[in-house]
Steps between C-alpha positions, in 0.01 A plus 500: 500500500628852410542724737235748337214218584580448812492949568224545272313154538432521127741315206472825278453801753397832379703822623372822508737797567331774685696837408500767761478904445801701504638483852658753679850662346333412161490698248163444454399505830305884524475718797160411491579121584489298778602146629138504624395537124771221420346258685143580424558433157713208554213376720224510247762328245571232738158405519421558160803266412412238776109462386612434142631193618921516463725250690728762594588863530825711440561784671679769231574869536469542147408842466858627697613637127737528433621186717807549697764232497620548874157574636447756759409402830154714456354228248567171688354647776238669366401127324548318804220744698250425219561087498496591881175678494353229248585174692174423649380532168685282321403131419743375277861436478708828427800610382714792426660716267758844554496549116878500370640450895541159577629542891194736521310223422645239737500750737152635504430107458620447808317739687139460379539026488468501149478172356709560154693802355546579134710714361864545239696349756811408267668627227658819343231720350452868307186728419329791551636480897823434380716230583461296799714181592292250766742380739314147507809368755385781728135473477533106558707548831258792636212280377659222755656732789109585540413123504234498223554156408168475390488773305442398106674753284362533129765612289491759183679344218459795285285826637311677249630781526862485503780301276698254680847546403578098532562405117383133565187389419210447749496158557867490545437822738233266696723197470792668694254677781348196560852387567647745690168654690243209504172759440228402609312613160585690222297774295539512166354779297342378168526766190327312259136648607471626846772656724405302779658286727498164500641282802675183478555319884861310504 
């Protein structure tokens, strides 16, 4: 049995992201905002989301543009107080996301008992945010030193949004993670017809 059916209790689970509104230190965040407002809106999604029927939720702050690649302390915090807020609410298995920050997403993990983590967690990348190099030796070791050995990390092969600077091919990029890092799953975006995600458990 895959790990994913024994989380999810389903053999093909369906995961829904729920994306929250500019947070604090965003640039899109207005004087007008609030956290309050945040996690309003992120309430009514989470419902919304959760009646639909999904398997599971990720937690994404994907309207921080444009996304920092050392977040600031503001937005792991500020995502952690919403999950926080939330948790009574919440009926399925969750995970997280710090878009383009994978210790911010181990971290903030940690601190709300989320179930899986997704995020570009290896790999040499450049785009719009510039170029950002994921320490995945690093990540691993704070991933242990805060004992989340059950933890599942989903792994971007190749974000949508940036170009991985690795010349080999993808399978011989997955071969050599699964190698080295032994993900848990790994994402794969297709380009064929939609940009979305598709997730493949190891």
């Amino acid at each position: 049995m895959f790990w994913t059916e024994a989380l999810f209790k389903v053999k093909k689970p369906i995961i829904s992201m729920l994306h929250m509104q500019p947070l604090p230190g965003d640039p899109l965040f207005k004087e007008k905002d609030s956290m309050r407002r945040v996690v309003a809106l992120a309430r009514a999604d989470l419902h919304a989301i959760q009646d639909g029927g999904v398997d599971g939720i990720i937690f994404s702050n994907e309207f921080s543009l444009p996304y920092q690649r050392r977040m600031s302390f503001v937005t792991p915090s500020a995502m952690a107080r919403v999950i926080g807020e939330l948790m009574n609410d919440i009926r399925v298995p969750y995970g997280v996301d710090c878009i383009s920050d994978g210790l911010a997403t181990i971290e903030l993990a940690a601190a709300v008992d989320a179930s899986f983590a997704r995020g570009t967690f290896s790999g040499v990348y450049v785009g719009d945010g510039g170029f950002y190099d994921n320490q995945l030796s690093e990540l691993l070791r704070r991933k242990s030193a805060l004992r989340l050995d059950e933890l599942k990390l989903l792994y971007f092969l190749n974000p949508e949004s940036d170009i991985n600077l690795d010349t080999r091919n993808l399978a011989a990029i997955a071969r050599s993670l699964v190698f080295k890092a032994s993900p848990d799953a790994l994402c794969a975006v297709s380009y064929t017809h939609l940009t979305l995600p598709t997730i493949y458990s190891v």
